[in-house]
N, C-alpha and C positions, 0 to 999 in steps of 0.2 A: 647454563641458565643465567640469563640477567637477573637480578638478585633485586634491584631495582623497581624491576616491573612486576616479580613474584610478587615481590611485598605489597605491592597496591594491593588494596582490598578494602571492602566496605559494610560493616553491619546494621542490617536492615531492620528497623522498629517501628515503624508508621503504621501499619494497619495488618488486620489477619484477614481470610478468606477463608469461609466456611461453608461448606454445601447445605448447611439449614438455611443461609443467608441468600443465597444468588438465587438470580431468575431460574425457571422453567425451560426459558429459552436463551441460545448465547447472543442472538442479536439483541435482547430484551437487556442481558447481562450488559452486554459492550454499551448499550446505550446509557445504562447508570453510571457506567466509568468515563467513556465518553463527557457527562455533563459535570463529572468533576474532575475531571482534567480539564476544559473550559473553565472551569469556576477557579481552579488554580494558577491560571495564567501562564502556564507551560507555553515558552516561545513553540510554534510549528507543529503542535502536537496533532495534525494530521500530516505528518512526516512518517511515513513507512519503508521496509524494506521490501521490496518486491523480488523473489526468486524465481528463475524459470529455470527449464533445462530443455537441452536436445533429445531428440528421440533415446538417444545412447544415453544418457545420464549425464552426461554434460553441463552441471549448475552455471548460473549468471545470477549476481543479485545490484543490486540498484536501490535507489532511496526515487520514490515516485510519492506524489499529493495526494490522498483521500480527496476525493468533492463527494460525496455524499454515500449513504449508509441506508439500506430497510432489508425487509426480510426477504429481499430478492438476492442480495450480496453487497459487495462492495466496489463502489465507482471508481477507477481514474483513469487518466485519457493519455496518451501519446502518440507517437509515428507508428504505423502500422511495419514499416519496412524498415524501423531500429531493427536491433540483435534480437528485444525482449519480442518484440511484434511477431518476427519471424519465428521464434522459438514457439513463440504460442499458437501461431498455424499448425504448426509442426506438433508439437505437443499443449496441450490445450488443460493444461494443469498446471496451478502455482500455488507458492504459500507466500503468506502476509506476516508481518511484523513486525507491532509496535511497543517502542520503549520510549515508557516516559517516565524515567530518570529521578525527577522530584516527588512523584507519588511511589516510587520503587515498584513499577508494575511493568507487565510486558503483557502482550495477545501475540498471539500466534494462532494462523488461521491458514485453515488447506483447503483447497476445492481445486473445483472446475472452472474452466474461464471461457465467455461468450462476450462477442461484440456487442456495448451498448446499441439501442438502434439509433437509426442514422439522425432521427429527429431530437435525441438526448443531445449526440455530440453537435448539431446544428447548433441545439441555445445554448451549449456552455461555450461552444468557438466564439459566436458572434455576441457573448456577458463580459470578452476577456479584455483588456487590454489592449488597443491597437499595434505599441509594439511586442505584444506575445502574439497575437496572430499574424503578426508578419513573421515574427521569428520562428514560428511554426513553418509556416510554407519555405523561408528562405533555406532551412538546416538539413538537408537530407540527411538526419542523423545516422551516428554508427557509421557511416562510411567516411575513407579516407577522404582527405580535401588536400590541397597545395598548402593552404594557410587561410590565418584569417580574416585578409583581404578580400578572398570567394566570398565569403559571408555578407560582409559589409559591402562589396558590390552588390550583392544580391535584394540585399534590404535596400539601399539605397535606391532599386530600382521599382520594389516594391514600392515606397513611399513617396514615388511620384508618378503611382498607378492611379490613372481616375475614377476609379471606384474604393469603397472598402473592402479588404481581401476577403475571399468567402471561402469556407472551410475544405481545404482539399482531401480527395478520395481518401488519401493516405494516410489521413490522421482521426482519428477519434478516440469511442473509449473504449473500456474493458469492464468487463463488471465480476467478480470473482465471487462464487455460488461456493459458500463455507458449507464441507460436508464435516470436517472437525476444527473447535473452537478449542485454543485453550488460554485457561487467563493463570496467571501468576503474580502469586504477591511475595515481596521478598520478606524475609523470615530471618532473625537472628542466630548465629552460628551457621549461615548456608542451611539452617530444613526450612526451606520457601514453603508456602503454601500453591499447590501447581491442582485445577480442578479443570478435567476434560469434558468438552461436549462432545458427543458420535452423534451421528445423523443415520437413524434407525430407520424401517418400512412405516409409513406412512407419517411419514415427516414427524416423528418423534425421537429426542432429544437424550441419549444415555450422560447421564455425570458422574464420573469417576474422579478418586483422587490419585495423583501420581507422587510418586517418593521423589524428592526434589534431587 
């Protein structure tokens, strides 16, 4: 063992989480923590980890953007034909998770995952950046390349296309349908405060507390 790294560690005092306290509902929850992680100025704090796996249990996780949040699930957009894209043909379930660090909090969130429709990913391609939407179309992500001269030919050729790029087949979003929520607040000496949402028949919300 590095003795080094053992030794990091950090005790948690900021805030407690109590199940007389939280919402009813966890998108109701996320949304109160949500507006105070904005309020706290947390660099990226729609910065998550996005997990997928292959039919075989084959995990991948990744760090993917939030663009938006309701009681349908959670938005974000990439290449259909990356590794995460194809896994999620394939298996059409992921889990979510956010840390934000300064408030000593994390979500973790499981569901189902269903393509945004095609008119979502239309207006957030054509809200973005000219060069992200070139960089979108130019990256056949996940697959090998020679170098990173392909790329940069490939843009270059885009940007001196006479229209503005419009959104290809292969790229849009995702939206991940939370069948369990859990929020965690960290708690001194390691007993966090950890409270679970289940998604019961007829759309109603179980809250459990878990031993940290």
């Amino acid at each position: 063992m590095n003795q080094k790294i053992a030794d990091l560690r950090q005790d948690y005092r900021l805030a407690t989480l109590h199940e007389r306290e939280v919402a009813a509902s966890p998108l109701q929850q996320f949304e109160r923590w949500w507006e105070e992680v904005i309020k706290s100025q947390v660099e990226e704090p729609n910065a998550m980890t996005l997990a997928t796996s292959t039919p075989d249990g084959k995990p991948s996780a990744r760090i993917v953007l939030l663009k938006s949040f309701n009681e349908q699930g959670f938005l974000f957009f990439t290449n259909y034909e990356s590794r995460k894209g194809k896994e999620l043909a394939e298996n059409p379930l992921a889990s979510l998770l956010f840390f934000w660090r300064e408030l000593e909090r994390q979500v973790r969130i499981e569901g189902a995952v269903i393509k945004a429709p095609a008119a979502v990913s239309d207006e957030y391609f054509n809200s973005r950046p000219a060069g992200s939407r070139i960089g979108a179309i130019a990256s056949p992500q996940s697959k090998v390349i020679a170098g990173r001269e392909v790329l940069e030919e490939r843009v270059r050729e885009l940007e001196g296309g006479p229209q503005a790029p419009q959104r290809p087949e292969h790229w849009g979003g995702y939206i991940v349908q939370p069948q369990v929520m859990e929020f965690w607040q960290g708690r001194s000496s390691r007993l966090h405060d950890r409270l679970r949402y289940t998604l019961q028949a007829g759309n109603e919300w179980k809250i459990e507390r878990l031993a940290p």
